[in-house]
C-alpha positions as CSV (number, residue, x, y, z in Angstrom):
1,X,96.7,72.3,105.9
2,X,98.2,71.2,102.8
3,X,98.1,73.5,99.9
4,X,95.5,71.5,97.5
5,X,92.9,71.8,100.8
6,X,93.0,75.6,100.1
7,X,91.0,77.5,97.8
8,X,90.8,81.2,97.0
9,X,88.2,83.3,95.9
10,X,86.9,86.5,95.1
11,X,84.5,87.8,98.0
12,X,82.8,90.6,99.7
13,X,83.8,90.3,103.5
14,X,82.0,92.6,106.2
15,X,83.3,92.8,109.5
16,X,81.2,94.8,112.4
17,X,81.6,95.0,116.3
18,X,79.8,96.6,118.9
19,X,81.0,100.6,119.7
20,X,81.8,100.8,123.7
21,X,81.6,96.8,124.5
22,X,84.2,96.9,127.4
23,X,81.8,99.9,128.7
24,X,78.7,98.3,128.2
25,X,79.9,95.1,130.1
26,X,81.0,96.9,132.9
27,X,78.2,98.9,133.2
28,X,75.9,95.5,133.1
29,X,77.1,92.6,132.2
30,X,74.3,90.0,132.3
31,X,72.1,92.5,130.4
32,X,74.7,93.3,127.7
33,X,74.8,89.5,126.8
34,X,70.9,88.9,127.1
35,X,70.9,92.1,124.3
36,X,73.3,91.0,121.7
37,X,72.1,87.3,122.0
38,X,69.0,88.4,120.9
39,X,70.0,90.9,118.2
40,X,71.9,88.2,116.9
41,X,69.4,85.7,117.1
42,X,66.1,88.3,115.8
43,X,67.9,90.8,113.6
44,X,71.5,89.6,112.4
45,X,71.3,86.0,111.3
46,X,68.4,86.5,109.4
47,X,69.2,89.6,107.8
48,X,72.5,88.0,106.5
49,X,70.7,85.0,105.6
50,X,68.2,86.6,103.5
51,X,71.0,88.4,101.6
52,X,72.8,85.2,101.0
53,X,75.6,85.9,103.6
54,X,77.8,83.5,105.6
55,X,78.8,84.2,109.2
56,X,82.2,82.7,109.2
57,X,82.5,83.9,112.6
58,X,81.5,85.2,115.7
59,X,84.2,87.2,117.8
60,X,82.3,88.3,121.4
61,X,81.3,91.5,120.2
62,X,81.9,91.3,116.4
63,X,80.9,89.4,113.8
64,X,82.7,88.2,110.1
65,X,80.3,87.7,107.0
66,X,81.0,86.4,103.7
67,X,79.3,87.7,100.6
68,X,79.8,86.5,97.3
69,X,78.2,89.6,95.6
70,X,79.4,93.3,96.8
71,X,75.9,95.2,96.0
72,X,74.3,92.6,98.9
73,X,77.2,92.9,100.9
74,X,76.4,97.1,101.2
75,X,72.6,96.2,101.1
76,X,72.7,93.9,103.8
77,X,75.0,96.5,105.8
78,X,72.6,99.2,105.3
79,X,69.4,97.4,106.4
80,X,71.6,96.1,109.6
81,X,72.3,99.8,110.7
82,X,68.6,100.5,110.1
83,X,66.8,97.5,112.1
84,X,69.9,98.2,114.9
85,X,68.5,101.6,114.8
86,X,64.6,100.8,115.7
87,X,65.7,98.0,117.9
88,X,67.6,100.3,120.1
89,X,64.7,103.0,120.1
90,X,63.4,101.9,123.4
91,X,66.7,101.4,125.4
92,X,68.1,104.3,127.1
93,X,71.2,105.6,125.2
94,X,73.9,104.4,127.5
95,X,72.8,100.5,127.4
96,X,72.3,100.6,123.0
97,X,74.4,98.0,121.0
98,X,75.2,100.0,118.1
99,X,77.3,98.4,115.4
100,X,79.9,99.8,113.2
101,X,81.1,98.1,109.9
102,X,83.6,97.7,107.0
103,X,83.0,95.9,103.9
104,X,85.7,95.3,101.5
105,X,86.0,93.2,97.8
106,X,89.4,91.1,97.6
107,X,90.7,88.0,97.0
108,X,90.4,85.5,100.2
109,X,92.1,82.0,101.0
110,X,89.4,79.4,102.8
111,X,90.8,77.0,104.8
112,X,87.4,74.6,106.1
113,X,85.3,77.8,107.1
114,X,87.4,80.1,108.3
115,X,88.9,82.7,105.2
116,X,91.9,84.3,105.2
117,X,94.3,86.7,103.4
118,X,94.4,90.6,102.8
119,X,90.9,90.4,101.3
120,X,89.9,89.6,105.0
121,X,92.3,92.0,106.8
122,X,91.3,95.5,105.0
123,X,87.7,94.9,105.7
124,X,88.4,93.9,109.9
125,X,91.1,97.2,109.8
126,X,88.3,99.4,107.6
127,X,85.8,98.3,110.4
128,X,87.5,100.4,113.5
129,X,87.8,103.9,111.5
130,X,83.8,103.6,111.5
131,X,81.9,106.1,113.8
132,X,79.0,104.6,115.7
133,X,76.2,103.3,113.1
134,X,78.5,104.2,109.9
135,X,78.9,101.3,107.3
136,X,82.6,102.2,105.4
137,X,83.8,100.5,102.3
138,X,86.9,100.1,100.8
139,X,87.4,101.8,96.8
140,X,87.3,97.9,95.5
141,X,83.4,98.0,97.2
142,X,82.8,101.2,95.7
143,X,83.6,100.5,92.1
144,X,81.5,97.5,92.2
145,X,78.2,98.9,93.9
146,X,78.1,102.7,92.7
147,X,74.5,103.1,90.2
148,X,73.7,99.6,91.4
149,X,72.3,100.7,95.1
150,X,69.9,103.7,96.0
151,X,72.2,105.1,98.3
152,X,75.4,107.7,98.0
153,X,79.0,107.9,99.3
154,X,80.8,110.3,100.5
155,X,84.5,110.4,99.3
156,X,86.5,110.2,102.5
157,X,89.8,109.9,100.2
158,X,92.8,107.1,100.7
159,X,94.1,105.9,104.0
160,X,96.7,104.1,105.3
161,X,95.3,100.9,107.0
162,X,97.4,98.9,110.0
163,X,99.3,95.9,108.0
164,X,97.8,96.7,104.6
165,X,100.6,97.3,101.9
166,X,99.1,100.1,99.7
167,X,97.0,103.0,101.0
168,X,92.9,101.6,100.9
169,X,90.3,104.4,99.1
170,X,87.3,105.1,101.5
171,X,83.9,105.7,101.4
172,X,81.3,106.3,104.1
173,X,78.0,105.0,103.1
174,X,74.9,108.1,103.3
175,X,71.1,108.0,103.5
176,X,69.2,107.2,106.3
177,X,69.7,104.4,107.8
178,X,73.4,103.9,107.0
179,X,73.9,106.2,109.9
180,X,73.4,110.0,110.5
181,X,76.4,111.0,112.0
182,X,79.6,112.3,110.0
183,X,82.4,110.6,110.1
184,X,85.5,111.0,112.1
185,X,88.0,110.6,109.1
186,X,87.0,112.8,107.1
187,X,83.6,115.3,105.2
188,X,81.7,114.8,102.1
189,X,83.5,116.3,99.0
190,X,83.3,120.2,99.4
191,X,81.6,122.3,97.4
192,X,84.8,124.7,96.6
193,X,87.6,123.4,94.9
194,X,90.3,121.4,96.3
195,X,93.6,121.7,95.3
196,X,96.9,119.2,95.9
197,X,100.7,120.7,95.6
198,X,102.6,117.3,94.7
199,X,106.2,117.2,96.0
200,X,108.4,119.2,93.6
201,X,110.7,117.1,91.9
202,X,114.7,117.7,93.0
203,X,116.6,117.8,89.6
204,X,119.3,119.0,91.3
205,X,123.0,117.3,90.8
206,X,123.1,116.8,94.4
207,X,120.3,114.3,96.2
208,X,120.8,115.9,99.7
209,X,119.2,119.3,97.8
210,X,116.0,117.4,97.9
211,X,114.9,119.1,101.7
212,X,115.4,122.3,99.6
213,X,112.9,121.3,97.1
214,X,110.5,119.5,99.7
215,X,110.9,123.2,101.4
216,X,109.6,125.3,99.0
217,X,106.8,122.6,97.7
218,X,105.6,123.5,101.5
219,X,106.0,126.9,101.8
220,X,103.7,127.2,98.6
221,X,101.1,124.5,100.2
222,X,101.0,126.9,103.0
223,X,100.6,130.2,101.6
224,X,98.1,128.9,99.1
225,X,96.2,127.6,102.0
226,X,95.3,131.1,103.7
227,X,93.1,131.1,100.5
228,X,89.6,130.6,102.1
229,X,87.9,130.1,98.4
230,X,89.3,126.8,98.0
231,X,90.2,123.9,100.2
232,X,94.1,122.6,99.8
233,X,95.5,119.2,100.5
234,X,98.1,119.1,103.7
235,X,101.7,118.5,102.6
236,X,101.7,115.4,104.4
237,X,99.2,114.1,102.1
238,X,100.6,115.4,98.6
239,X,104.0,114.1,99.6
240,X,102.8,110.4,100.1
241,X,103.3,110.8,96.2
242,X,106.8,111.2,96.4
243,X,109.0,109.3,93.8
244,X,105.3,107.1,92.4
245,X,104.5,107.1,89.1
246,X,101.7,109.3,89.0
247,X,98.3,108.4,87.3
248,X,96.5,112.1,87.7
249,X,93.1,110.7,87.9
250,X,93.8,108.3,90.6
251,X,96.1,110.5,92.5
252,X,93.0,113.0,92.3
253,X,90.4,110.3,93.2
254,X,92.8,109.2,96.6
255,X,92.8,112.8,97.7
256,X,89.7,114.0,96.8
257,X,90.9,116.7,94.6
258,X,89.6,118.4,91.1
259,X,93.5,120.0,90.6
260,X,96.9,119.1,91.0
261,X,100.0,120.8,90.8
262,X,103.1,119.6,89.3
263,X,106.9,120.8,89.1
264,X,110.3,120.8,89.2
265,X,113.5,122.4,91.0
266,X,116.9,122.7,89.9
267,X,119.8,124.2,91.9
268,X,123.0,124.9,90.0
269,X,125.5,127.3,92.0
270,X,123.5,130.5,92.9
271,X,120.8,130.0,90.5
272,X,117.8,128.1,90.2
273,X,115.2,126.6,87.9
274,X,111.8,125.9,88.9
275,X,109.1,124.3,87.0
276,X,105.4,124.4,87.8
277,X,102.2,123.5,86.2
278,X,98.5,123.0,87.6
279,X,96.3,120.4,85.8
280,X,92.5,119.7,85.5
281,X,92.3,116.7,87.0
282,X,88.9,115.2,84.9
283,X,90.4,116.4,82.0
284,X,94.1,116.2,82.4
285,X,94.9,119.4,80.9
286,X,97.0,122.0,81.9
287,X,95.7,124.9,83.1
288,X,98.8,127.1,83.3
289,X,102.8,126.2,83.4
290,X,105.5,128.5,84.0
291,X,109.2,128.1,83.8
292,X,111.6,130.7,86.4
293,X,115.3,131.1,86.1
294,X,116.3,133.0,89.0
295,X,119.0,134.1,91.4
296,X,118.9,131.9,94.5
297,X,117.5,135.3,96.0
298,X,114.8,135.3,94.1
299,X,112.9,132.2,95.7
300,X,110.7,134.1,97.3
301,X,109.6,135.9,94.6
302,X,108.9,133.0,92.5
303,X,106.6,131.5,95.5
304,X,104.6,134.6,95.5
305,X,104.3,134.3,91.7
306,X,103.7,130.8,91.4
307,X,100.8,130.9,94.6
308,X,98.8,134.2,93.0
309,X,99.0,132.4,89.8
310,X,97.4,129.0,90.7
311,X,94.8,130.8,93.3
312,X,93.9,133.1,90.6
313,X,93.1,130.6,87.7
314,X,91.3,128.6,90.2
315,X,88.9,131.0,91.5
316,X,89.2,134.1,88.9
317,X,90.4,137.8,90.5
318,X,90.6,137.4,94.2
319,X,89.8,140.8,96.2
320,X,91.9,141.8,98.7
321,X,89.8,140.6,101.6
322,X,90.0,137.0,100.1
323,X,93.7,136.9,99.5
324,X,94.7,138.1,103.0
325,X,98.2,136.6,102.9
326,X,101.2,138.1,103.8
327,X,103.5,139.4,100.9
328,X,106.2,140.0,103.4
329,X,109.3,137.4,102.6
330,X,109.6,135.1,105.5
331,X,113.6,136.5,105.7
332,X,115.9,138.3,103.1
333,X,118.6,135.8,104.2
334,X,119.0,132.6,102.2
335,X,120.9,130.9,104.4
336,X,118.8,131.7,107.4
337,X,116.2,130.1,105.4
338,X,118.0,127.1,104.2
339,X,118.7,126.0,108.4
340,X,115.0,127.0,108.4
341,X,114.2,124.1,106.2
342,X,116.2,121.8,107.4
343,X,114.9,122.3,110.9
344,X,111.3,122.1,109.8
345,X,112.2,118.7,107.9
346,X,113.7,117.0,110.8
347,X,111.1,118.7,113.2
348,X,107.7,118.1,111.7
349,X,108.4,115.2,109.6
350,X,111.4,113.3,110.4
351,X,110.0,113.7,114.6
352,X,113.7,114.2,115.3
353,X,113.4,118.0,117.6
354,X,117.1,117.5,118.7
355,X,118.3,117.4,115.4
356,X,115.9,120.3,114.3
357,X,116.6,122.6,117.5
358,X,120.4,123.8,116.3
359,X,119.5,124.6,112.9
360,X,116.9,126.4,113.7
361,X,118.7,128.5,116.3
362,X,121.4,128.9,113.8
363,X,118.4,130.6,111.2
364,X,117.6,133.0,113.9
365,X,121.4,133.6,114.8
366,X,121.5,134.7,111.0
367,X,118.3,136.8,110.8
368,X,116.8,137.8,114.5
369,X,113.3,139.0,113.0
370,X,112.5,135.4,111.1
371,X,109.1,134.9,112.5
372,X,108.9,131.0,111.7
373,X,112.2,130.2,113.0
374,X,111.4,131.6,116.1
375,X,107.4,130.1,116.2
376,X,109.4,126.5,115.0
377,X,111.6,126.4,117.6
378,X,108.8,127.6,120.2
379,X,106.9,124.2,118.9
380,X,110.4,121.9,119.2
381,X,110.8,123.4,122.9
382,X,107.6,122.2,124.0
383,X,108.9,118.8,122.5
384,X,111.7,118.7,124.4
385,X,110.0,119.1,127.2
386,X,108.1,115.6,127.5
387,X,111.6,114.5,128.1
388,X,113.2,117.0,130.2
389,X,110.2,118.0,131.8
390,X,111.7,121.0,132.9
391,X,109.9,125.0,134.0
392,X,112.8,126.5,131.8
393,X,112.9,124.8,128.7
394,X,108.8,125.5,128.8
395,X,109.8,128.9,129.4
396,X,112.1,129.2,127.0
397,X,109.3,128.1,124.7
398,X,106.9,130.9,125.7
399,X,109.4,133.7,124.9
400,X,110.4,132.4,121.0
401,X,106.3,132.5,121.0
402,X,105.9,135.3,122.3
403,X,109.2,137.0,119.8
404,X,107.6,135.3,116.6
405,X,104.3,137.3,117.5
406,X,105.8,140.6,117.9
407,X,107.4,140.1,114.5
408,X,104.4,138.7,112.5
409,X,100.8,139.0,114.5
410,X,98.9,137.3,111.5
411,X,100.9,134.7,110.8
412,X,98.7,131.2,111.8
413,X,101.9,129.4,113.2
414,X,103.2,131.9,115.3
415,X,99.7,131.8,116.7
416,X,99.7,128.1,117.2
417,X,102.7,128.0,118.2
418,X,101.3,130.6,121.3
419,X,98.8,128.1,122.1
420,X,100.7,125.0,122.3
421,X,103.4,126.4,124.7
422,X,100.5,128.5,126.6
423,X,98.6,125.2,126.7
424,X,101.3,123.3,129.1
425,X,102.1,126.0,130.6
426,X,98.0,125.7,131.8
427,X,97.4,129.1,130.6
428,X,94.3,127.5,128.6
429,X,92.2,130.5,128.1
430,X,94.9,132.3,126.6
431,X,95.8,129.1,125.0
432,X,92.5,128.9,123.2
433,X,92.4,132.8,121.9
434,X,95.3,131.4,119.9
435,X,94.1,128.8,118.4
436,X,91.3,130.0,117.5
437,X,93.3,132.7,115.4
438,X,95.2,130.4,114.3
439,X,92.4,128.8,112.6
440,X,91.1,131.5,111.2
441,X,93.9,132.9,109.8
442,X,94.8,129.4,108.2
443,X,91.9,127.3,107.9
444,X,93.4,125.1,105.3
445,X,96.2,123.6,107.6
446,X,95.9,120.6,109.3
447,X,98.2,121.4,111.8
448,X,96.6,124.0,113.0
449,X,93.6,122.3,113.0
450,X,95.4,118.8,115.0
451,X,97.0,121.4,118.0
452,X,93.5,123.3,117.9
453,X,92.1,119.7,118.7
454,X,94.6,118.9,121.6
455,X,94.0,122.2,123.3
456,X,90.1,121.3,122.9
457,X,90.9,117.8,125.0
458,X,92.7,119.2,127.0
459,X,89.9,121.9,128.9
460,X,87.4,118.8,128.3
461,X,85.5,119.7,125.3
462,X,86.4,116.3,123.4
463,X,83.6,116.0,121.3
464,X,84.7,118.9,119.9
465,X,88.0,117.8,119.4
466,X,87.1,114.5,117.8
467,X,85.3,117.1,115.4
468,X,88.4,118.8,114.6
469,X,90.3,115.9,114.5
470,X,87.7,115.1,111.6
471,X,88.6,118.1,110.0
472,X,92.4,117.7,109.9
473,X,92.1,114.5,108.6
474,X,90.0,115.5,105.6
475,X,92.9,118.2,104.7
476,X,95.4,115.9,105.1
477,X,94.1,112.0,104.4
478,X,97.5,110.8,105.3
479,X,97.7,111.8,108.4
480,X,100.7,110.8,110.5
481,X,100.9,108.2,113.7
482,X,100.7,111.6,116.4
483,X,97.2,111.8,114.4
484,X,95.4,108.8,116.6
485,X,97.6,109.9,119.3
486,X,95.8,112.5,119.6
487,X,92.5,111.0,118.9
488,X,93.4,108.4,121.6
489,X,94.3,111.6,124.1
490,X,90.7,112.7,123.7
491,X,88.3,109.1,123.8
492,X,90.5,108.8,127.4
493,X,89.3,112.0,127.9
494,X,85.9,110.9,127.5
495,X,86.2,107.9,129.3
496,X,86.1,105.8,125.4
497,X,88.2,103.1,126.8
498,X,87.8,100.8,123.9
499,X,88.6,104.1,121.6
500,X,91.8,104.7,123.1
501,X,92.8,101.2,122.7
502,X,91.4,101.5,119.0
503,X,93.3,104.4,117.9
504,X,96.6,103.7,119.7
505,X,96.1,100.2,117.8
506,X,96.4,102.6,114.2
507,X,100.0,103.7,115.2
508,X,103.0,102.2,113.9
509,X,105.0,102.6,116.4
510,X,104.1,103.3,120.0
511,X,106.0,104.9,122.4
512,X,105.9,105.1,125.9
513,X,103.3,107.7,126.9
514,X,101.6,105.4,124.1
515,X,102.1,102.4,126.5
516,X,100.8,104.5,129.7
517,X,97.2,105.5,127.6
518,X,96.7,102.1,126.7
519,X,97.5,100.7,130.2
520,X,95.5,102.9,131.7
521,X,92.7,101.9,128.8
522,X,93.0,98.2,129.8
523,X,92.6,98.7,133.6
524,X,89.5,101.3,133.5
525,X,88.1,97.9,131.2
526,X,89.1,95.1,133.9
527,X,91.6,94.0,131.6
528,X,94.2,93.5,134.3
529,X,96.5,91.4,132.2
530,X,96.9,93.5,129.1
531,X,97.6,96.6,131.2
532,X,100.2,95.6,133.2
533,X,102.1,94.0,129.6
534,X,101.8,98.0,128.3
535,X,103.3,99.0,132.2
536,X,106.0,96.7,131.5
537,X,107.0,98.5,128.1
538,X,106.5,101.8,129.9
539,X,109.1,100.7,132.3
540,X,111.2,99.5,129.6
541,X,111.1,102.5,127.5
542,X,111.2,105.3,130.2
543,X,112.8,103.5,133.2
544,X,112.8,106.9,135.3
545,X,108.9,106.3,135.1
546,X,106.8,108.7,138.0
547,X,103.5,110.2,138.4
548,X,105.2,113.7,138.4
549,X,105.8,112.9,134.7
550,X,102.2,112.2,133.5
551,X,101.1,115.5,135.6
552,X,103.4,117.4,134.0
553,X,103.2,116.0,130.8
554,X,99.0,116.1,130.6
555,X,98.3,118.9,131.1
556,X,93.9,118.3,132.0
557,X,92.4,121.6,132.6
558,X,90.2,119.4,135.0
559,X,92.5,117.9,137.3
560,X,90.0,115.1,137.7
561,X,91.2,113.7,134.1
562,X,94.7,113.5,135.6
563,X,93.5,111.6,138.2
564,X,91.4,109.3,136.3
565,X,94.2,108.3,133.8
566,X,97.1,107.9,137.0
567,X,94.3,105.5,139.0
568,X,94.4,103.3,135.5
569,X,98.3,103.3,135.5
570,X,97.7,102.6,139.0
571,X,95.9,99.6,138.5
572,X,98.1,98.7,136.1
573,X,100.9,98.6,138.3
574,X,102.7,101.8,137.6
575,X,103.0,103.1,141.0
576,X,104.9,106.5,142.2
């Protein structure tokens, strides 16, 4: 359409769709229709007109409204959930239509009566991250409604939305009848104090000393976090700050924080400057800043310093019992530890465990008794074996689990790592004893909360997991791609077809156990076409495709969920 037929303007867009449709359908198909007919027809249409909405269009099993003023946008929203709600009273749960919804406020593009532009995409990728009867709203809504509706928000922090430039600040809507189920991505705003460790800045000569920096920014994050007093931000999270401008109040709004730490590292020879200070974040004053010049050796030292420091001026003398954390150096060898960061950066956040396995092996070569190293490479083993699939690599896992225990029993990663290799090696019950201690001797990392969740899908407790899943996501708001993997790993579990295909849709990048999920998604729906295009790209990216490779590499504690995800492959055309 030529450009003088467009128009832009400011509006409120909601997008909603029905939670389980593909289920619903299968289960009754006639019925389904003759239901959402008439919700449309008694309870939508004339809820939106009498809030001055536009339907601009109807999709199946959503719907796309136009709003020129936010506060009716959220009002109309509300009362939706509500009516949905009463109407659904009498039906038995399994056959309820139950909506969920994301408003946002942007700028759209009409062309005749269909609206485009980012405006329209936030609100339609807000929409899925909804749990069943939730109304979400982007940061835009949130500034425009807040005193101006009787209802609250919870802070569910900034998130990274599918084809959206800039991370998108959430809220879930509360009260009554916006839903009274918590949502999956994330809690309310604790009641202890939250705490984010921003990326230390390299100030170093040399730009490839930034892993060293990035290293001890983390190992800070994670001692601070055995702290149960206060809840502290994943490093994932704080580092999506990396090289940004930072506005403090923003920064602390995104991440739901009341205190940020700042600072600096220099490396010059064999000594080394670091630079911290933690800030108020309301205020914007500093709290407490310290300045160490130290031998290289000394880096331990000045994490203890700097993590006692920041815990104590945040919740005053902590006793013994609170602090719990080890005051044991993690190895008296620098370079042992400098392979040791460098493995952990290509291992946990590069995704690259062929890259990360030498160095670490080359930290433990250096110092035998370094606990990490050993539960590190423990983790990367189990990596290696979705590809190799093989009994010794898996074994081979077990024992650096199993060595990193004997040198450091309350350390939360050599517990995890425990779990995870006991977990495909179907040990689950032991499995589980170790995630659980993990948890509790770390309940501030996400990780250990994300591979608690896995090992909870896995012996078919996936409610649970989606729980946990909740939680990691509200200590770390940026969480990674392998986050809806994992989601994805336990709607199949619970036979969420439309879930899995939801989530997997959140990754930005797929990769071919990716493919198999959603192919297996598509057929369980009837959706014969779509599945076999994700066998094709399963074939394509693993071309020594078999059966033996999903059993071995989902590991069900039922086999009955094995078979259930191979007869969707199946059906999708992935035989053998």
């Amino acid at each position: 359409m030529a450009e003088e037929h467009r128009q832009r303007r400011l509006a409120a867009i909601l997008a909603a769709d029905v939670v389980s449709y593909g289920r619903l359908m299968e289960h009754d198909e006639a019925g389904t229709l003759a239901v959402l007919k008439s919700r449309r027809k008694k309870v939508l249409q004339p809820m939106i007109a009498a809030h001055h909405g536009r339907i601009v269009k109807l999709m199946g099993d959503g719907v796309l409204v136009e709003f020129g003023s936010a506060v009716n946008a959220v009002t109309c929203a509300v009362e939706l959930q509500g009516a949905m709600e009463k109407a659904n009273a009498e039906l038995p749960e399994d056959r309820r239509i139950v909506f969920r919804m994301g408003i946002n406020l942007g700028d759209v593009m009409v062309e005749g009566n269909d609206l485009y532009g980012d405006g329209v995409n936030s609100a339609a990728r807000l929409e899925p991250l909804a749990e069943p009867g939730t109304v979400y709203i982007s940061g835009s809504v949130y500034d425009q409604v807040r005193g101006k509706v009787p209802h609250e928000f919870a802070n569910l922090g900034a998130q990274s939305l599918k084809n959206v430039a800039e991370p998108v600040r959430i809220y879930r809507v509360s009260g009554p009848r916006a839903g009274a189920r918590a949502s999956p991505h994330g809690q309310d705003r604790p009641s202890k104090p939250a705490v984010a460790i921003l990326p230390f800045a390299n100030l170093s000569a040399d730009p490839e000393q930034q892993y060293l920096s990035d290293g001890i920014t983390e190992d800070i994050i994670t001692e601070l976090a055995r702290y149960r007093d206060f809840l502290v931000i994943a490093r994932n999270s704080s580092f999506h700050y990396r090289d940004k401008a930072i506005d403090l109040k923003r920064v602390g709004r995104e991440l739901g924080v009341e205190y940020l730490v700042e600072g600096s590292l220099r490396k010059a020879g064999k000594r080394l400057r670091i630079t911290a200070q933690l800030i108020e974040v309301a205020t914007e004053a500093h709290l407490w800043a310290e300045r160490y010049d130290r031998d290289l050796q000394d880096v331990f030292a000045i994490q203890d310093e700097v993590t006692q420091t920041i815990a104590a001026t945040l919740v005053g003398q902590l006793g013994r019992s609170v602090a719990e954390r080890a005051r044991r150096r993690p190895t008296e060898s620098w370079a042992a530890y400098d392979y040791y960061l460098q493995g952990r950066e290509h291992a946990l956040f590069r995704y690259d465990s062929a890259a990360a396995e030498p160095l670490l092996k080359r930290a433990i070569e250096l110092d035998p008794t370094f606990a990490h190293a050993h539960a590190l490479l423990s983790f990367v083993l189990v990596l290696r074996f979705f590809d190799d699939l093989s009994a010794e690599t898996l074994n081979a896992a077990l024992l650096e689990a199993q060595t990193s225990l004997s040198l450091d029993e309350n350390d939360a990663w050599c517990h995890l790592a425990m779990g995870f290799a006991c977990t495909f090696l179907r040990r689950f019950e032991l499995a589980g004893v170790h995630h659980v201690k993990s948890v509790n001797l770390n309940p501030n990392d996400a990780q250990a909360a994300f591979v608690n969740a896995h090992w909870l899908t896995r012996v078919g407790r996936a409610e649970e997991a989606l729980r946990e899943y909740d939680r990691a996501l509200r200590l770390d708001p940026f969480m990674p791609d392998i986050y809806w993997e994992g989601r994805a790993i336990a709607f199949m579990q619970a036979r969420r077809y439309q879930d899995v295909i939801d989530a997997l849709n959140q990754m930005n990048k797929l990769r071919a156990d990716n493919h198999y999920a959603l192919a297996s998604a598509y057929a369980h729906l009837g959706q014969i076409d779509q599945a076999m295009a994700h066998a094709a790209e399963v074939r394509r990216l693993r071309p020594d495709y078999s059966e033996r490779w999903v059993r071995l590499g989902e590991p069900y504690q039922n086999s009955a969920d094995t078979e259930h995800l191979i007869e969707g492959l199946r059906k999708a055309g992935l035989q053998g």
